[in-house]
N, C-alpha and C positions, 0 to 999 in steps of 0.2 A: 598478531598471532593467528587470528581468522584466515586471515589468506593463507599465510602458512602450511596451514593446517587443510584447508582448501586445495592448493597446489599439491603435493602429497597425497591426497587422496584423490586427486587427476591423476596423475602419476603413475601411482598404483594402478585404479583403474586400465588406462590405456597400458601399460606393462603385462597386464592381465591377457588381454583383446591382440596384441601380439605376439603374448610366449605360448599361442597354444599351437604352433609351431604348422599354424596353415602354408602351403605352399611349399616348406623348408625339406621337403624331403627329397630323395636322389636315388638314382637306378643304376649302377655304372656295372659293365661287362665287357666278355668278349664273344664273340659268333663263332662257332667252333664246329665246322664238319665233323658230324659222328665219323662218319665213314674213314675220311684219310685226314683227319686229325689236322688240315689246313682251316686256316684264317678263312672265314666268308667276308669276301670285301664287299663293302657298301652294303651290307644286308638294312633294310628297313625294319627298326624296333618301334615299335608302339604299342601306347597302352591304351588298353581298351574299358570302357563298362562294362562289367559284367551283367549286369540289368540289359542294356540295350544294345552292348555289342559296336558299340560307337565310338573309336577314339578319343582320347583325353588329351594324350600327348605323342610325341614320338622325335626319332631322330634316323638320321644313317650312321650305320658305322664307317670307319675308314678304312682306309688300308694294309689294316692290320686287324681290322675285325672289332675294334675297340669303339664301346658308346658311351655316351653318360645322356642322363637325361635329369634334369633338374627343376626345383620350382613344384614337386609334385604335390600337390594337397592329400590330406591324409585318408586313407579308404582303400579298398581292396578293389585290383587291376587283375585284369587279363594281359599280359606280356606276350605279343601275337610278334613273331619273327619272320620276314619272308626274303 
């Protein structure tokens, strides 16, 4: 019953240290010209530190302007589009 009871509260534990949902988050859009309402294709989206001003992550959009960026740990971004 020791181990049992052991394994279980590993379990728990480590279910803890995973569901605090590091990494699980996602940024999905589209790049959209103010001006004439066209798709920006390949535009570069990255996220930046706001502290340092240093990328975290990023991606390009495609041919239709469409990104996603995945894997993001939890905190607040600067969303830099060029």
């Amino acid at each position: 019953m020791k181990k049992l009871g052991l394994f279980v509260a590993l379990w728990c534990i480590n279910s803890l240290a995973f569901g605090q949902g590091v990494g699980n988050g996602k940024i999905s859009g589209s790049v959209i010209d103010k001006g004439s309402q066209q798709a920006v294709e390949f535009a570069t989206v990255a996220l930046e530190d706001p502290k340092t001003g240093k990328p975290v992550n990023g991606t390009v959009a495609d041919e239709k302007g469409k990104f996603s960026i995945t894997k993001i740990p939890n905190g607040t971004y600067n969303l830099v589009i060029s």
